[in-house]
VMD Tcl script that builds the backbone (N, CA, C; Angstrom):
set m [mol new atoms 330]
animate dup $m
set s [atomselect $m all]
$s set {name element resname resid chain x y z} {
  {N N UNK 1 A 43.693 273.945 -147.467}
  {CA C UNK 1 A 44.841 274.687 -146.976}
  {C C UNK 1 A 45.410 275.589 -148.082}
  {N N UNK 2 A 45.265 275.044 -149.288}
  {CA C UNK 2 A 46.187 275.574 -150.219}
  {C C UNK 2 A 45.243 277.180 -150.998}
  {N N UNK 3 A 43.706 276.918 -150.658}
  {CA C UNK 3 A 42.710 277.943 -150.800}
  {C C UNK 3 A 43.562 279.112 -149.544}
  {N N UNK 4 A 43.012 278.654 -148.323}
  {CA C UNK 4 A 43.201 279.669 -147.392}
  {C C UNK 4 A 44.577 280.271 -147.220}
  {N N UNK 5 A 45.718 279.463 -147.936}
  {CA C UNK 5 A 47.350 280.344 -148.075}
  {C C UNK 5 A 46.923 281.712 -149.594}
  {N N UNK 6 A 46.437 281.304 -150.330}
  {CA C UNK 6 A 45.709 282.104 -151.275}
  {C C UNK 6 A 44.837 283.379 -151.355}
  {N N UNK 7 A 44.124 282.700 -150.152}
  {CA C UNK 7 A 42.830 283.967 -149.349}
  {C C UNK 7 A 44.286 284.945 -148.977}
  {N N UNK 8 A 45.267 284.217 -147.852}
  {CA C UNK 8 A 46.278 285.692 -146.732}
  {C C UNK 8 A 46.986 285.964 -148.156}
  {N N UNK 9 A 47.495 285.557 -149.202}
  {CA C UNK 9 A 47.911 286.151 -150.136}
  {C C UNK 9 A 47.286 287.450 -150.647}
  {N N UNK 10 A 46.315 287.168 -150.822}
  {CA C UNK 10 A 45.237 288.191 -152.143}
  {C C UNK 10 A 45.139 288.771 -151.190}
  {N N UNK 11 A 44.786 288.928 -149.499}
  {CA C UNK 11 A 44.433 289.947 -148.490}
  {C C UNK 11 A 46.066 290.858 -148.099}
  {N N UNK 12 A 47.014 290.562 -147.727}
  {CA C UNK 12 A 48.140 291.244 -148.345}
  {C C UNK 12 A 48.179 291.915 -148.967}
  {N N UNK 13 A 48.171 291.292 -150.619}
  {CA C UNK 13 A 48.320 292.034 -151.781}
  {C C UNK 13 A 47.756 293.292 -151.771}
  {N N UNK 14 A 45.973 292.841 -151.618}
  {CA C UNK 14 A 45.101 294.188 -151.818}
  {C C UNK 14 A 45.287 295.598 -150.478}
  {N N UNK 15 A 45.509 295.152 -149.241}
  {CA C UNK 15 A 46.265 295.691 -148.195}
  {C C UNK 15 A 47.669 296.647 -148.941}
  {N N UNK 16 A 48.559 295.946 -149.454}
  {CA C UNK 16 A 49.431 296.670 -149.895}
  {C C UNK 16 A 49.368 297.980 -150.964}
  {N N UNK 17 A 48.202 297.269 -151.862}
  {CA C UNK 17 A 47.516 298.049 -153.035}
  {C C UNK 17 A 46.947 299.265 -152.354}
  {N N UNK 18 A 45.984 299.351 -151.632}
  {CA C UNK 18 A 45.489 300.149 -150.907}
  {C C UNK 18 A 45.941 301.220 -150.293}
  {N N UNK 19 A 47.724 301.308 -149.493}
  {CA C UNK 19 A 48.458 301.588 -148.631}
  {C C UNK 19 A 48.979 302.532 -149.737}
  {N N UNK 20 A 49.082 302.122 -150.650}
  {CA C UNK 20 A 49.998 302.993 -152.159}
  {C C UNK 20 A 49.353 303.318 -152.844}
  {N N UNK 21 A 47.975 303.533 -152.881}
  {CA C UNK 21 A 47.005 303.865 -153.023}
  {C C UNK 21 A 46.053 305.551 -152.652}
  {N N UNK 22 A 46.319 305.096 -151.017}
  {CA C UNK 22 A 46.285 306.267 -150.449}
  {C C UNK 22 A 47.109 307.061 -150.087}
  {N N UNK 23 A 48.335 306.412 -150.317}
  {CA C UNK 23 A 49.505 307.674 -150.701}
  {C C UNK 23 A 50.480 307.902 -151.511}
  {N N UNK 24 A 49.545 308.496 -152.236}
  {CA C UNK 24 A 49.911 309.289 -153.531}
  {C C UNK 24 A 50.754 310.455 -153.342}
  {N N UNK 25 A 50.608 311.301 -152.467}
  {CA C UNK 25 A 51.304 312.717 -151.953}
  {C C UNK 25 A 52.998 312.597 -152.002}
  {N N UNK 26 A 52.985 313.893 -152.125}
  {CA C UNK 26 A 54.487 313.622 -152.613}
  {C C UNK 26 A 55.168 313.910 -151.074}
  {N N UNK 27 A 56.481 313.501 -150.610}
  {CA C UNK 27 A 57.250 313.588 -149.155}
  {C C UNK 27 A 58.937 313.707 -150.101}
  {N N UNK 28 A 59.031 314.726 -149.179}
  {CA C UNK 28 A 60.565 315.377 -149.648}
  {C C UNK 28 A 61.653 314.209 -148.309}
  {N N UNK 29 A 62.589 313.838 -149.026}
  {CA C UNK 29 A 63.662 313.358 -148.431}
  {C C UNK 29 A 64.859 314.167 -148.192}
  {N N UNK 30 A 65.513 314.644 -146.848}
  {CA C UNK 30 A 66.422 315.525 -146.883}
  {C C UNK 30 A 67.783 314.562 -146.610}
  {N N UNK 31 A 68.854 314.678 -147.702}
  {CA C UNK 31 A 70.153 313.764 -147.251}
  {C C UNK 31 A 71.070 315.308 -146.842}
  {N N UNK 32 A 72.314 315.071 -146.918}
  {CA C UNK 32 A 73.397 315.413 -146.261}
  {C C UNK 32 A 73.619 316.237 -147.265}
  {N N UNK 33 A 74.233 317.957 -147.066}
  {CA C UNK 33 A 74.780 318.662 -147.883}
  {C C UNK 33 A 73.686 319.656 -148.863}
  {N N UNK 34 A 72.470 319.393 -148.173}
  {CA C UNK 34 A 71.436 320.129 -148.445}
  {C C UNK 34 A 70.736 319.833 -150.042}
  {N N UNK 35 A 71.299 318.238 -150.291}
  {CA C UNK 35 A 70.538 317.339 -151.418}
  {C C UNK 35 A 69.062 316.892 -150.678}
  {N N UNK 36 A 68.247 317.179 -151.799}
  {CA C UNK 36 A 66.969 316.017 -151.380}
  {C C UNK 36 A 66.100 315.436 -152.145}
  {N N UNK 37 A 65.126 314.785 -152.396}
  {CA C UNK 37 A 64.053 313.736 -153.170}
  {C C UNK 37 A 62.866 314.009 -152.528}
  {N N UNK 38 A 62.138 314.201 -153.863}
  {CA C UNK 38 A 60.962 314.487 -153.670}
  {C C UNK 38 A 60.327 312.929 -154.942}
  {N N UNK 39 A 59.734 312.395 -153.892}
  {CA C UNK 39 A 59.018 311.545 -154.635}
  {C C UNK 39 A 57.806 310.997 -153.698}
  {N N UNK 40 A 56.554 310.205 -154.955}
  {CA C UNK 40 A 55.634 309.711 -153.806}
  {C C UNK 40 A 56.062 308.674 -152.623}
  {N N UNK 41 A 54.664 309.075 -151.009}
  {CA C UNK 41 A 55.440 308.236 -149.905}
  {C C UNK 41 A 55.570 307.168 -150.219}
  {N N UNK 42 A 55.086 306.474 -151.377}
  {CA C UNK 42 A 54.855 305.059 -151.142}
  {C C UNK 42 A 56.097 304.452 -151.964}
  {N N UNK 43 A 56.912 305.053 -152.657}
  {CA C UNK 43 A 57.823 304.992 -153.320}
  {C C UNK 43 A 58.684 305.216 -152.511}
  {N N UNK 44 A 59.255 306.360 -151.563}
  {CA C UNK 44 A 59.788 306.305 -150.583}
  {C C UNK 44 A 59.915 305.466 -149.235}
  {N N UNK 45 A 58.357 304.858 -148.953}
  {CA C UNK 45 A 58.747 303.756 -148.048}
  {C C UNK 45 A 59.263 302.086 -148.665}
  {N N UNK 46 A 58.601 302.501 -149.885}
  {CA C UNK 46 A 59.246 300.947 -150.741}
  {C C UNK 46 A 60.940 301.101 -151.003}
  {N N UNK 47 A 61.673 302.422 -151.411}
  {CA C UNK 47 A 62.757 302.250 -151.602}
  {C C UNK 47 A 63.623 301.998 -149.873}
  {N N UNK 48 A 63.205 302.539 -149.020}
  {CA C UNK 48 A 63.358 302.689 -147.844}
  {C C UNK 48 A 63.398 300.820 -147.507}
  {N N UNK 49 A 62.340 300.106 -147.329}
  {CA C UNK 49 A 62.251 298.736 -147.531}
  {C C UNK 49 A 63.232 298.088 -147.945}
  {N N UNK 50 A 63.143 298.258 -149.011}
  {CA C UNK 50 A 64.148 297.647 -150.369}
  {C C UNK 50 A 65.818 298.114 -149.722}
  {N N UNK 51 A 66.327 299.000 -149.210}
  {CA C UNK 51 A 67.335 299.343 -148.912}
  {C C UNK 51 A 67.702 298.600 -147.712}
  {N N UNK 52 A 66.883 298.590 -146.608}
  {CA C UNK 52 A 66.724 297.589 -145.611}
  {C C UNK 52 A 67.119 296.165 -145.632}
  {N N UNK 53 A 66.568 295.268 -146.634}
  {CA C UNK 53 A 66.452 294.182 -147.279}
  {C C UNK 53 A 67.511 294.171 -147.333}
  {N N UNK 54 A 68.647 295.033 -148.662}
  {CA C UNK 54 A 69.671 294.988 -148.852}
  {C C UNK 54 A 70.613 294.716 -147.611}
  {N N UNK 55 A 70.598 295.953 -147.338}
  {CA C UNK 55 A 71.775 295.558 -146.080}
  {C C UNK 55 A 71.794 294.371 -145.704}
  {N N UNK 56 A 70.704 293.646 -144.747}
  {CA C UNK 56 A 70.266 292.945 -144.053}
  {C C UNK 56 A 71.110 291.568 -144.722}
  {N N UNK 57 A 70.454 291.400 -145.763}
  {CA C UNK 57 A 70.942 290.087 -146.697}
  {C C UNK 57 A 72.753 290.118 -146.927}
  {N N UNK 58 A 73.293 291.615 -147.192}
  {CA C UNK 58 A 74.784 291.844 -147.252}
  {C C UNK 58 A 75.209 291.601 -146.097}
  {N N UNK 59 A 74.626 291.404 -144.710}
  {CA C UNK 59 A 75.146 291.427 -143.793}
  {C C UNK 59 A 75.621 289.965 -142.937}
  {N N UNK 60 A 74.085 289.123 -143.683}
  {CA C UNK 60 A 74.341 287.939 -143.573}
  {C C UNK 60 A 75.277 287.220 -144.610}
  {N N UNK 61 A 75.682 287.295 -145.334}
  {CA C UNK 61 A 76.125 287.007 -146.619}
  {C C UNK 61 A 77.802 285.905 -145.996}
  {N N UNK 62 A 78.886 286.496 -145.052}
  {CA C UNK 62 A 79.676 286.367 -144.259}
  {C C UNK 62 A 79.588 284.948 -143.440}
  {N N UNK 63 A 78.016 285.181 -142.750}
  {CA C UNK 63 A 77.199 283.951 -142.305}
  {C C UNK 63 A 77.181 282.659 -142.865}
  {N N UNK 64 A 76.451 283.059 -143.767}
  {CA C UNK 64 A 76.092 281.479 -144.972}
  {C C UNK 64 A 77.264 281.411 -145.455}
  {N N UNK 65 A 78.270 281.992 -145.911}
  {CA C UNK 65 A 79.167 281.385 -146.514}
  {C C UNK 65 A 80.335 280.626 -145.139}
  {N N UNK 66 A 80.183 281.167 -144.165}
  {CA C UNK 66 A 80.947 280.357 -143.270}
  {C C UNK 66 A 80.333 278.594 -143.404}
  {N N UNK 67 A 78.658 278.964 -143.400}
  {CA C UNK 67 A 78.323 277.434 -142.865}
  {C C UNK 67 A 78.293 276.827 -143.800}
  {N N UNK 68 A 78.348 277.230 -145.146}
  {CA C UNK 68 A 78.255 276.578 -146.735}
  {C C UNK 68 A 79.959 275.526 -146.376}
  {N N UNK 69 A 80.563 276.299 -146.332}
  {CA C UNK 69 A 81.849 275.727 -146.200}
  {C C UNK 69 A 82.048 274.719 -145.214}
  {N N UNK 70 A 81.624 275.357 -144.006}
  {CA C UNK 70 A 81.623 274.169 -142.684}
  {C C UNK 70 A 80.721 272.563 -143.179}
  {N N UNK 71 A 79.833 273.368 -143.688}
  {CA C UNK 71 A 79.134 271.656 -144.142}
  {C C UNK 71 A 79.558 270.950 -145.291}
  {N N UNK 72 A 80.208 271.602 -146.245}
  {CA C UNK 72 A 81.195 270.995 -147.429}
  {C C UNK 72 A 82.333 270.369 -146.582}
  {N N UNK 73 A 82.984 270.709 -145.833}
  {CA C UNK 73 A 84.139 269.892 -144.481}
  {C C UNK 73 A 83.342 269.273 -143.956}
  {N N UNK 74 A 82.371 269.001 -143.240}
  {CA C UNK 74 A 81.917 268.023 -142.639}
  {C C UNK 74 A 81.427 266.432 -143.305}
  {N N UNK 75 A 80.534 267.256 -144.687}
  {CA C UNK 75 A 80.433 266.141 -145.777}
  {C C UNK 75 A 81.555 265.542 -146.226}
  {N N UNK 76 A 82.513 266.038 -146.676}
  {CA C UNK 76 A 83.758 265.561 -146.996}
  {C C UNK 76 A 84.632 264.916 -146.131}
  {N N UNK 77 A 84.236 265.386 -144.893}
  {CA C UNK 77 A 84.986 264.119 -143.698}
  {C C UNK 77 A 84.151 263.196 -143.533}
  {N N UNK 78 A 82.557 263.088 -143.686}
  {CA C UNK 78 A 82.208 261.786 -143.425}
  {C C UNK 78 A 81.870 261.269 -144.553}
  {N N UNK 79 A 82.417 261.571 -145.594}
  {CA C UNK 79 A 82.760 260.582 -147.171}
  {C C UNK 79 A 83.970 259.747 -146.502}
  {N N UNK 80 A 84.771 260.452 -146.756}
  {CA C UNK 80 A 85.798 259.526 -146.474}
  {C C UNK 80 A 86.429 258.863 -145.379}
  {N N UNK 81 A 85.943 258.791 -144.250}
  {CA C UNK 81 A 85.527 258.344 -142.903}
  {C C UNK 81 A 84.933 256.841 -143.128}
  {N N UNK 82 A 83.766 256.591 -144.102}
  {CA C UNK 82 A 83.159 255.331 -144.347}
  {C C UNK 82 A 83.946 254.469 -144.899}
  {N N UNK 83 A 83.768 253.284 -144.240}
  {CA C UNK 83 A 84.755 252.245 -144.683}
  {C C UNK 83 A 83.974 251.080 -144.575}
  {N N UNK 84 A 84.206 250.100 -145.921}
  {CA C UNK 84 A 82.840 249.108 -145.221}
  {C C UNK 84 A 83.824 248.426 -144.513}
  {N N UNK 85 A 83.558 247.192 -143.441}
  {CA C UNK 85 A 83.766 247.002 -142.155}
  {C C UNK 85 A 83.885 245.255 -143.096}
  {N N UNK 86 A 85.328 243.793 -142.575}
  {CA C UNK 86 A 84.641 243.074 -143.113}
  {C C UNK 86 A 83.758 242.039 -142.323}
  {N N UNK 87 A 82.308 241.872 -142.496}
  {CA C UNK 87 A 81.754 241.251 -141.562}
  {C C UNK 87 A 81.877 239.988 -142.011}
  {N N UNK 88 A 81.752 238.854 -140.919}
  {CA C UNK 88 A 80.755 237.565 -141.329}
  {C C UNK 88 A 79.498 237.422 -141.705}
  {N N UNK 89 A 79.346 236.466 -142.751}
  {CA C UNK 89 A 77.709 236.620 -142.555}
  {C C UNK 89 A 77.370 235.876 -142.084}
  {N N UNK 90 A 76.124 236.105 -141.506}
  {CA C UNK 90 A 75.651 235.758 -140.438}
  {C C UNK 90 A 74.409 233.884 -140.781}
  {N N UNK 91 A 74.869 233.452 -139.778}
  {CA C UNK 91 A 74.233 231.751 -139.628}
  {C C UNK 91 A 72.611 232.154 -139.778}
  {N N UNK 92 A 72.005 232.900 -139.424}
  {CA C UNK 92 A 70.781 232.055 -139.828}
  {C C UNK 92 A 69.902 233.063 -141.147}
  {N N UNK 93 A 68.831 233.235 -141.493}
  {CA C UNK 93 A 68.007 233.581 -143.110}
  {C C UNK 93 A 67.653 235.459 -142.442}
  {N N UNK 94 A 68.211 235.765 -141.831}
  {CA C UNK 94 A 67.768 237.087 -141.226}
  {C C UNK 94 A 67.852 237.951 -142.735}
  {N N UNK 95 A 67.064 239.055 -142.957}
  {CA C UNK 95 A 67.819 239.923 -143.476}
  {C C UNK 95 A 68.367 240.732 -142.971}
  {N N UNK 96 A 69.092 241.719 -143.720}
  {CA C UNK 96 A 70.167 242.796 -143.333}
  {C C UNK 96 A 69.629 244.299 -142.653}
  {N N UNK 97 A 70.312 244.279 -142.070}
  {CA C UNK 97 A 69.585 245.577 -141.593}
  {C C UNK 97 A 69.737 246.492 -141.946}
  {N N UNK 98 A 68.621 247.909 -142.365}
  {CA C UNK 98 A 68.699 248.952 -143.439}
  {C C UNK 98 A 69.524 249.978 -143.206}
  {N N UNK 99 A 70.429 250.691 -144.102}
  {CA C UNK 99 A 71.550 251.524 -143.522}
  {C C UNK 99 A 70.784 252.828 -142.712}
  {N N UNK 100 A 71.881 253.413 -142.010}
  {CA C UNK 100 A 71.661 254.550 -140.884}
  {C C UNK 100 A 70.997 255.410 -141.876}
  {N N UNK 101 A 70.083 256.261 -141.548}
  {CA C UNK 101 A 69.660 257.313 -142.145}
  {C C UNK 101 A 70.910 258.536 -142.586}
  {N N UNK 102 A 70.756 259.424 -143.630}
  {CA C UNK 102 A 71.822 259.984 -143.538}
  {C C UNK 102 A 71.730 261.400 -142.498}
  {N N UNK 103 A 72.808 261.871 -142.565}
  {CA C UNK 103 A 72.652 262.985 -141.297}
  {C C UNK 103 A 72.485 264.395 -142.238}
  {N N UNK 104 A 71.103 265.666 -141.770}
  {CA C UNK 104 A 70.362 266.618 -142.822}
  {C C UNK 104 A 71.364 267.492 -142.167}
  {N N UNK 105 A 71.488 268.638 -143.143}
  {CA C UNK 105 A 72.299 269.702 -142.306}
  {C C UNK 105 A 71.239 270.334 -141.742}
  {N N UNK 106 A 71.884 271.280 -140.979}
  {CA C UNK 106 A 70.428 272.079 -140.330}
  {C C UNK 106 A 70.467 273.119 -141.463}
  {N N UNK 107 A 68.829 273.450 -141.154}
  {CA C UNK 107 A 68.023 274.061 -141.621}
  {C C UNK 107 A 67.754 275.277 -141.633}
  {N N UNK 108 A 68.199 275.917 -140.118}
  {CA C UNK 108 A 68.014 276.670 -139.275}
  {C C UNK 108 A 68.799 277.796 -139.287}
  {N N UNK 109 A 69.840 277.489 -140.015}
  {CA C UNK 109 A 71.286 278.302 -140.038}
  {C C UNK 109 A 71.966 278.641 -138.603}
  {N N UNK 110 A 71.182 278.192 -137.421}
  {CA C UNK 110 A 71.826 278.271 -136.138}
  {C C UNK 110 A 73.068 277.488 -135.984}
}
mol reanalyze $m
mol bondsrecalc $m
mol representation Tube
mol addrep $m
Protein backbone atom coordinates (compact mmCIF):
# COMPACT_ATOMS: atom_id res chain seq x y z
CA UNK A 1 0.00 0.00 0.00
CA UNK A 2 2.57 2.30 1.11
CA UNK A 3 4.55 1.56 -2.58
CA UNK A 4 1.32 2.27 -4.56
CA UNK A 5 0.47 5.81 -2.35
CA UNK A 6 4.16 6.57 -3.71
CA UNK A 7 3.55 5.33 -7.40
CA UNK A 8 -0.03 8.31 -7.36
CA UNK A 9 2.56 10.57 -5.71
CA UNK A 10 5.54 10.51 -8.25
CA UNK A 11 2.56 10.26 -11.11
CA UNK A 12 1.15 13.71 -9.87
CA UNK A 13 4.32 15.17 -9.34
CA UNK A 14 5.69 14.34 -12.88
CA UNK A 15 2.00 15.33 -14.35
CA UNK A 16 2.47 18.61 -12.66
CA UNK A 17 6.18 18.91 -13.92
CA UNK A 18 5.09 18.39 -17.32
CA UNK A 19 1.98 20.92 -17.26
CA UNK A 20 4.78 23.77 -16.34
CA UNK A 21 6.74 22.44 -18.54
CA UNK A 22 4.78 22.93 -21.51
CA UNK A 23 3.92 26.21 -20.53
CA UNK A 24 6.50 28.23 -20.66
CA UNK A 25 4.75 31.14 -22.82
CA UNK A 26 4.25 34.15 -21.37
CA UNK A 27 0.03 35.27 -20.69
CA UNK A 28 -0.62 38.92 -19.86
CA UNK A 29 -3.02 39.48 -16.85
CA UNK A 30 -5.33 42.52 -17.24
CA UNK A 31 -6.48 44.06 -13.57
CA UNK A 32 -8.48 47.23 -13.13
CA UNK A 33 -7.27 50.75 -14.22
CA UNK A 34 -5.42 49.50 -17.17
CA UNK A 35 -2.52 47.69 -14.77
CA UNK A 36 -1.33 44.28 -15.96
CA UNK A 37 1.26 41.11 -15.51
CA UNK A 38 2.91 39.55 -17.79
CA UNK A 39 4.32 36.43 -16.50
CA UNK A 40 4.68 32.62 -17.43
CA UNK A 41 1.03 30.59 -17.60
CA UNK A 42 2.19 28.34 -15.23
CA UNK A 43 3.11 30.90 -12.75
CA UNK A 44 -0.06 32.53 -13.34
CA UNK A 45 -2.20 29.50 -12.82
CA UNK A 46 -0.07 28.60 -9.65
CA UNK A 47 -0.48 32.15 -8.24
CA UNK A 48 -4.16 32.00 -9.30
CA UNK A 49 -4.30 28.50 -7.13
CA UNK A 50 -2.44 29.78 -4.35
CA UNK A 51 -4.85 32.82 -4.11
CA UNK A 52 -7.81 30.45 -4.14
CA UNK A 53 -6.38 28.37 -1.29
CA UNK A 54 -6.06 31.55 0.51
CA UNK A 55 -9.36 32.77 0.55
CA UNK A 56 -10.86 29.49 0.98
CA UNK A 57 -8.85 28.67 4.28
CA UNK A 58 -9.63 32.69 5.47
CA UNK A 59 -13.00 31.86 4.98
CA UNK A 60 -13.14 28.91 7.02
CA UNK A 61 -11.03 30.25 9.68
CA UNK A 62 -14.57 31.79 11.61
CA UNK A 63 -15.63 27.97 11.33
CA UNK A 64 -12.91 26.15 13.27
CA UNK A 65 -12.62 28.62 15.65
CA UNK A 66 -16.35 28.44 16.54
CA UNK A 67 -15.95 24.54 17.00
CA UNK A 68 -12.40 24.82 18.72
CA UNK A 69 -14.27 26.66 21.37
CA UNK A 70 -17.55 24.64 21.36
CA UNK A 71 -15.45 21.55 22.14
CA UNK A 72 -13.20 23.32 24.84
CA UNK A 73 -17.09 23.98 26.58
CA UNK A 74 -18.11 20.73 26.08
CA UNK A 75 -14.78 19.16 27.49
CA UNK A 76 -14.91 21.40 30.29
CA UNK A 77 -18.51 20.54 31.14
CA UNK A 78 -17.90 16.95 31.11
CA UNK A 79 -14.71 17.41 33.43
CA UNK A 80 -16.54 18.69 35.84
CA UNK A 81 -19.83 16.88 35.51
CA UNK A 82 -17.82 13.53 36.73
CA UNK A 83 -18.30 12.67 40.08
CA UNK A 84 -17.30 9.35 41.41
CA UNK A 85 -20.63 7.88 42.63
CA UNK A 86 -20.32 6.10 46.35
CA UNK A 87 -20.82 2.48 45.50
CA UNK A 88 -20.91 -0.75 47.56
CA UNK A 89 -18.71 -3.24 46.78
CA UNK A 90 -19.98 -5.77 45.55
CA UNK A 91 -20.47 -9.63 47.43
CA UNK A 92 -19.00 -11.82 45.18
CA UNK A 93 -14.83 -12.00 43.33
CA UNK A 94 -16.26 -10.27 40.04
CA UNK A 95 -14.00 -7.81 38.62
CA UNK A 96 -14.81 -4.26 37.87
CA UNK A 97 -16.02 -3.22 34.95
CA UNK A 98 -13.76 -1.16 32.45
CA UNK A 99 -14.56 2.59 32.30
CA UNK A 100 -16.85 4.08 29.35
CA UNK A 101 -14.76 4.80 26.46
CA UNK A 102 -14.09 8.44 26.20
CA UNK A 103 -16.28 10.51 23.82
CA UNK A 104 -13.78 11.67 20.19
CA UNK A 105 -14.77 14.98 18.92
CA UNK A 106 -15.75 14.79 15.45
CA UNK A 107 -13.54 14.72 12.91
CA UNK A 108 -15.54 15.91 10.28
CA UNK A 109 -15.93 19.49 11.27
CA UNK A 110 -19.75 18.94 10.48
Amino acid sequence: MKYLLWLLKAAIFFTLFAFALNNQQDATVHFFFGTQWRAPLVLVVLTAFSAGLAVGVLGMVPRWWRHRAAARRAQAGAGSATTPAAVAPAATNTPPAPPPPPDLPSVHGI
